[in-house]
C-alpha positions as CSV (number, residue, x, y, z in Angstrom):
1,X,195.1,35.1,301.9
2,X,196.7,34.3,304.8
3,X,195.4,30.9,304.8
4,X,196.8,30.6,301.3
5,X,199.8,31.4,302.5
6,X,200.1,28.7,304.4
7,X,199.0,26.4,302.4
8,X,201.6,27.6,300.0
9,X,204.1,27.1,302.5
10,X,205.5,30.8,301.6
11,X,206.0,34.7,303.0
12,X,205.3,36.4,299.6
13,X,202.4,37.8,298.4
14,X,199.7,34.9,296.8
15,X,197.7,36.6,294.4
16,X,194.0,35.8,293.6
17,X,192.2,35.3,289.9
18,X,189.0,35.1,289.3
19,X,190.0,32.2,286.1
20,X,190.7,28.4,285.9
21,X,193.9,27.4,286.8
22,X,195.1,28.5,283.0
23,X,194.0,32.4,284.1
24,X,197.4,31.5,286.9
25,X,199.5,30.3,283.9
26,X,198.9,33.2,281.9
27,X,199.6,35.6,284.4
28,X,202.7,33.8,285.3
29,X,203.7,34.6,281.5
30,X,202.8,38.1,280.9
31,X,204.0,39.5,284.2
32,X,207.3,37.7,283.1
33,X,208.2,37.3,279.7
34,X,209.0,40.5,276.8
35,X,208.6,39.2,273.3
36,X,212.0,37.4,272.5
37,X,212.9,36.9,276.3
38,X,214.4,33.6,276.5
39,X,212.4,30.8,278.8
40,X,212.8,27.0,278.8
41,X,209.9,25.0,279.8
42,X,210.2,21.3,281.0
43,X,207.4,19.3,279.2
44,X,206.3,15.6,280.1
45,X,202.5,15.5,279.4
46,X,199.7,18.3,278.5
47,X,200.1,20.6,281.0
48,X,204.1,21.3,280.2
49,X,202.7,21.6,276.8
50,X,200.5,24.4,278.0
51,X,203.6,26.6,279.1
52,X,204.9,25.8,275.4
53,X,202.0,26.9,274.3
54,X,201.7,30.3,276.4
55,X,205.2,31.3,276.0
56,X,205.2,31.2,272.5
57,X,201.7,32.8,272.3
58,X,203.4,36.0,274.1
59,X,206.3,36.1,271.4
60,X,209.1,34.4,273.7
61,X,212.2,32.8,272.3
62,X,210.8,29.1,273.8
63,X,213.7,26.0,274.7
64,X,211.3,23.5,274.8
65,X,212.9,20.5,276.3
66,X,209.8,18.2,275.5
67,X,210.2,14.4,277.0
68,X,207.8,11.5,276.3
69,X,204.6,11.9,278.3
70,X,204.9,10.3,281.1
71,X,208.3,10.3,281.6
72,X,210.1,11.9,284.7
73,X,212.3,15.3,283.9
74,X,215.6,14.6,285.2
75,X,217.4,17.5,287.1
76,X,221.0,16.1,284.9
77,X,219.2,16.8,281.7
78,X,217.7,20.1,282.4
79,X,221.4,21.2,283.7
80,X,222.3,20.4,280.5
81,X,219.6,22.6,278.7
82,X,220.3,25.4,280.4
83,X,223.9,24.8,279.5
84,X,223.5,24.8,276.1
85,X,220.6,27.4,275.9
86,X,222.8,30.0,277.6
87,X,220.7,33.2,278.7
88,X,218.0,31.5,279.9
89,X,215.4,34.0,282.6
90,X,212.8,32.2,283.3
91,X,212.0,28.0,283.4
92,X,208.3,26.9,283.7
93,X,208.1,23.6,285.2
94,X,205.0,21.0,286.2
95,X,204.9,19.7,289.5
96,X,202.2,16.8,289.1
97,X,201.4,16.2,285.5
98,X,197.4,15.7,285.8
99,X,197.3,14.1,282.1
100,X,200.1,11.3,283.0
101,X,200.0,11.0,286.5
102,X,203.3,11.4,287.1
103,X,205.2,14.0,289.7
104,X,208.5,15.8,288.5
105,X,211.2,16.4,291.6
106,X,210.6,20.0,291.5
107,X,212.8,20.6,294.4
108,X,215.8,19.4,292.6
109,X,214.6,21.0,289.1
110,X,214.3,24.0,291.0
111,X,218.1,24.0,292.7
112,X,218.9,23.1,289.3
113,X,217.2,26.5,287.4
114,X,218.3,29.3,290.0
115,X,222.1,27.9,289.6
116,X,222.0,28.9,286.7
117,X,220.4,32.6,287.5
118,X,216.8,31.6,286.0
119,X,213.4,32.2,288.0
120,X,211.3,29.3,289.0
121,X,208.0,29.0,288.2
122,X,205.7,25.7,288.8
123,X,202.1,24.6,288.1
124,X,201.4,22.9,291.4
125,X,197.5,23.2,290.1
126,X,196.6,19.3,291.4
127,X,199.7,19.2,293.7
128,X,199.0,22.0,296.0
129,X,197.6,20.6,299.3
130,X,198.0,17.1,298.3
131,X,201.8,16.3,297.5
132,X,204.5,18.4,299.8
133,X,206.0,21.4,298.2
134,X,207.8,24.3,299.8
135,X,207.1,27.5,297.5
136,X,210.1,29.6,299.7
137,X,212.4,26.7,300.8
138,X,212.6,25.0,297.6
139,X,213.5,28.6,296.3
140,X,210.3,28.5,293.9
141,X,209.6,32.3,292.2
142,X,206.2,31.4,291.1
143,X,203.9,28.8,292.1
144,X,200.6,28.8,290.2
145,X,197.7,27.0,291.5
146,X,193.6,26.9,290.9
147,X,190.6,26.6,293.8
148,X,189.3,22.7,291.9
149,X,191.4,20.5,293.5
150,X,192.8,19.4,296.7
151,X,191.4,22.7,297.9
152,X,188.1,21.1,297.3
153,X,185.9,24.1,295.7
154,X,184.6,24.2,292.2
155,X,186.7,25.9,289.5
156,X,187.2,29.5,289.4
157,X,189.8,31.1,291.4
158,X,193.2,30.8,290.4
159,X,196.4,31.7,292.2
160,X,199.9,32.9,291.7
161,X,202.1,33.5,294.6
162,X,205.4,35.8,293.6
163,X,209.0,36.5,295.1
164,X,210.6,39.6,295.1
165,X,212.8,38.9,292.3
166,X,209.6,37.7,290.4
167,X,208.0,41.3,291.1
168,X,211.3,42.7,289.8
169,X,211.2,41.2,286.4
170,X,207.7,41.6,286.2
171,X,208.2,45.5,286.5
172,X,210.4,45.3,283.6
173,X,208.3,43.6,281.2
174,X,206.7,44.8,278.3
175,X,204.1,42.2,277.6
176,X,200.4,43.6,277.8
177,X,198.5,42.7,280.3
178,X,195.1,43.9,282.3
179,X,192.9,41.8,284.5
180,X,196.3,39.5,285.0
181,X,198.1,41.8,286.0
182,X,200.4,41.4,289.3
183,X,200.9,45.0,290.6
184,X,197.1,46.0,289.3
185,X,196.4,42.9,292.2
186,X,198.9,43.0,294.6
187,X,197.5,46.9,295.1
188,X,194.2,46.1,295.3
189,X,194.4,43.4,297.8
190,X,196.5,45.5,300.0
191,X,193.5,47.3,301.1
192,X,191.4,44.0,301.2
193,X,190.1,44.5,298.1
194,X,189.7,43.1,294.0
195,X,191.2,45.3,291.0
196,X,187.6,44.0,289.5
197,X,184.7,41.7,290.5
198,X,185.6,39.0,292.2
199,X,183.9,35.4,292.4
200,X,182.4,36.3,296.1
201,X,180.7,32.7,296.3
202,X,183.6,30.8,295.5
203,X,186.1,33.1,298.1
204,X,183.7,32.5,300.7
205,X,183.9,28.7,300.1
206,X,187.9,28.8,300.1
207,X,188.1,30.2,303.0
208,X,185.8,27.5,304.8
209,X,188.1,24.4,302.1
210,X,191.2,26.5,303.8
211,X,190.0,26.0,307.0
212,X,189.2,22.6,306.9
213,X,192.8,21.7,305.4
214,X,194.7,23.4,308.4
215,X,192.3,22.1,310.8
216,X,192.9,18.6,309.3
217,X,197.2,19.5,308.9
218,X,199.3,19.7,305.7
219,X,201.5,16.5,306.9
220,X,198.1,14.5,307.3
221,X,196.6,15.8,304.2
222,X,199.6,14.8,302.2
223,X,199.4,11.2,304.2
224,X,195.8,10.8,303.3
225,X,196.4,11.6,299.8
226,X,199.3,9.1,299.7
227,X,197.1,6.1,301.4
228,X,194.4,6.8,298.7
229,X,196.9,6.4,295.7
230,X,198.5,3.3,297.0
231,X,195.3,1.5,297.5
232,X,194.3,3.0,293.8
233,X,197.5,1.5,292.9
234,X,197.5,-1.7,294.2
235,X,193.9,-2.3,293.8
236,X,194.1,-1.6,289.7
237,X,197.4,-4.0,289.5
238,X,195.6,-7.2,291.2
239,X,192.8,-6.7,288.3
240,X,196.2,-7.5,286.5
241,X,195.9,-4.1,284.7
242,X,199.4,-1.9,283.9
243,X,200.0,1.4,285.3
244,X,201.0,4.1,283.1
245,X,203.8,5.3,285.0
246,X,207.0,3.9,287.2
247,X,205.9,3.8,290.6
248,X,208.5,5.8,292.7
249,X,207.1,8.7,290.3
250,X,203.3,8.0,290.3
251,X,201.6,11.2,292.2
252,X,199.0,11.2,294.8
253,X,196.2,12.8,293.3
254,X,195.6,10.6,290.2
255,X,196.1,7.1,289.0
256,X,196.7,6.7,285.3
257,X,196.0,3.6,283.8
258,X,196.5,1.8,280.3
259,X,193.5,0.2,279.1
260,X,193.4,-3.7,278.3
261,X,194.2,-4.4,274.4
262,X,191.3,-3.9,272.4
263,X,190.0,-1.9,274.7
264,X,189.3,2.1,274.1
265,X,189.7,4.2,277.0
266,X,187.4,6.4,276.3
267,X,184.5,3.6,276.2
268,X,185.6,2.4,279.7
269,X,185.0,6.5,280.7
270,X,181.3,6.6,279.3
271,X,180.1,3.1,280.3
272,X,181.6,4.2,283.5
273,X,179.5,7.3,283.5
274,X,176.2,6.3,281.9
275,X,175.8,3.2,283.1
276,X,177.0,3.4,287.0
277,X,177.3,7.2,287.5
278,X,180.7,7.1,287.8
279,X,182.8,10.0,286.9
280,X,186.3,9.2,285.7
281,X,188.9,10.8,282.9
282,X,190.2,9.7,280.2
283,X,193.5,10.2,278.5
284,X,194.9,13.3,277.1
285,X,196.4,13.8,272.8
286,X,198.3,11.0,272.0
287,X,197.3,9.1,274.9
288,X,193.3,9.7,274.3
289,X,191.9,6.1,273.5
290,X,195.2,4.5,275.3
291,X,194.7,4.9,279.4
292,X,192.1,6.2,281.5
293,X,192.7,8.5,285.1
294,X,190.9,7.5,288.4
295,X,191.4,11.1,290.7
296,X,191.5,10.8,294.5
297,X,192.3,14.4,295.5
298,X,190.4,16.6,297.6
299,X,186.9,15.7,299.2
300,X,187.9,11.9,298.9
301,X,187.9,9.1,300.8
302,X,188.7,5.5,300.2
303,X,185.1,4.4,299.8
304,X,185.5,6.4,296.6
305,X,188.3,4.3,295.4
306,X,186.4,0.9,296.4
307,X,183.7,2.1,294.1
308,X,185.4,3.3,291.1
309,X,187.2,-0.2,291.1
310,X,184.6,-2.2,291.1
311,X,182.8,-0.1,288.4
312,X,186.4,-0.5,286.8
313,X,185.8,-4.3,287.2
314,X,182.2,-4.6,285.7
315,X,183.2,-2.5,282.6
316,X,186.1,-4.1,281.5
317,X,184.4,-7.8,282.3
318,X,182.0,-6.7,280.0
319,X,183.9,-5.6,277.4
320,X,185.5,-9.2,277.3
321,X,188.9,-7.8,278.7
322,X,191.0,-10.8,280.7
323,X,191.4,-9.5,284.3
324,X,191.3,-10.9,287.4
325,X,187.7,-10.5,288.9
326,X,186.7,-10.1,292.4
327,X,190.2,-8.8,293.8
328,X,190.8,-5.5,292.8
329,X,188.0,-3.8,296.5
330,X,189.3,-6.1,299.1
331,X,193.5,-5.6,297.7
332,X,192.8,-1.9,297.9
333,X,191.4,-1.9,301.2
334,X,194.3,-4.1,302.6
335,X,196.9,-1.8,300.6
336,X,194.7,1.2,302.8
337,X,195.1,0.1,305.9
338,X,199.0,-1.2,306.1
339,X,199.8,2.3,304.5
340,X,202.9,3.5,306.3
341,X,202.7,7.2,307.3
342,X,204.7,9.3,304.8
């Protein structure tokens, strides 16, 4: 936990799950929210949907300031929100949208939210260890967060960390809640211990993935993730393929791409996976069919990203797609190298 700590860049109390990274979300609802409280939630892609979805499911009053996916929330416009919303206690934000690619300015979003007396809370699920954030200098209540990702173990543990003024709402709440509860944890793991079984396998490998983060550094981590999205980047636009999203707002951890007219994303994914045993995603509701998501987070290296480019390459020349052949490997390597440290 202290590790986690770290990680999270915070001094409060980080609390452990055994769920997905949705088990974090839900937690960071019922320990928040009464029916009818008033919340707004910032929503840009699937995963802002998600809080929609949540909140409502736990009877709050939702503002739902929903933008196009892929677009970038801008701190202006959620000012504005708030504004008009008026008693507004908690807003639910997304660090790096997984389904777009895209990350939000949650330090500003965040300055933006406590002005106007709200508590913070952010899915940093595929940001955490891979894009900076600073959970108590950035003023963040919540930050939710799952073991898959740049903390490099399989699904299955899922975190929350929590302020003091979090734990104060949370005390006043009235919506049910069990295993997800905060105090049931915070408790338990005050004497080194689970309110109820935990995933013992999967603790045991955090604490080596933890280990081998800090050994490697956060600043380092967040430069390696950094050097492996440009050179995703660069190396999908010399195929002469678009990305999905502007490029000062593209995250590190995954490359979303828009598939080559008369192309269907999802048939680049399979042939991809059945023909070359390469795993890659495709997009999201009303994107599915549209782009397709190459992932360089965690356990990664830029061999990786040579090899799902060129498998990127083959596909698409077989489907009869017009792109520039025999580019995309040597432009990402080049792209690698000259990376400036962030």
């Amino acid at each position: 936990l202290a590790r986690l700590r770290e990680v999270y860049r915070t001094a409060n109390d980080v609390l452990l799950f055994t769920a997905s990274g949705t088990g974090a979300f839900e937690a960071a609802v019922a320990n928040l929210t009464s029916p009818g409280d008033r919340v707004l939630v910032v929503s840009a892609g699937n995963f802002g949907e998600r809080w929609a979805a949540l909140t409502r499911a736990y009877g709050a009053d939702v503002v739902h300031v929903r933008l196009e996916w892929g677009e970038t929330p801008d701190p202006e416009d959620l000012r504005s929100a708030l504004a008009e919303a008026g008693d507004v206690r908690v807003v639910y934000l997304v660090h790096s949208e997984t389904s777009t690619g895209v990350v939000a300015d949650v330090q500003a979003l965040a300055a933006v939210a406590k002005d106007a007396g709200a508590l913070v809370v952010v899915d940093a699920v595929s940001s955490l260890g891979a894009v900076p954030l600073e959970t108590d200098a950035w003023g963040i209540d919540v930050v939710v967060s799952g073991s898959q990702k740049a903390l490099m173990c399989p699904p299955g543990l899922a975190f929350d960390s929590v302020s003091d003024a979090a734990l104060e709402q949370a005390a006043r709440a009235t919506s049910p809640r069990y295993v997800f509860d905060w105090e049931r944890t915070r408790k338990a793991q005050a004497k080194l211990d689970a309110p109820f079984t935990p995933a013992v396998s999967l603790v045991k490998a955090l604490d080596v993935a933890l280990g081998l983060l800090l050994e490697e550094g956060l600043e380092a981590a967040f430069d390696r993730h950094a050097r492996l999205g440009r050179a995703c980047r660069e190396g999908v636009k010399a195929m002469g393929l678009q990305l999905f999203s502007p490029d000062e707002d593209r995250s590190a951890v995954v490359t979303a791409i828009r598939a080559p007219d008369g192309v269907d994303s999802g048939d680049v994914v399979s042939s991809l996976r059945d023909r070359l045993g390469i795993t890659i995603a495709g997009g999201q509701g009303d994107l599915k069919g549209k782009i397709f998501r190459i992932g360089h987070i965690g356990w990664f290296d830029v061999f990786d990203i040579t090899t799902a480019l060129a498998g990127v390459e083959l596909v698409l020349a077989d489907a009869g797609a017009d792109i520039e052949r025999g580019v995309a490997v040597t432009r990402a390597l080049e792209a690698y190298e000259s990376h400036a440290t962030v």
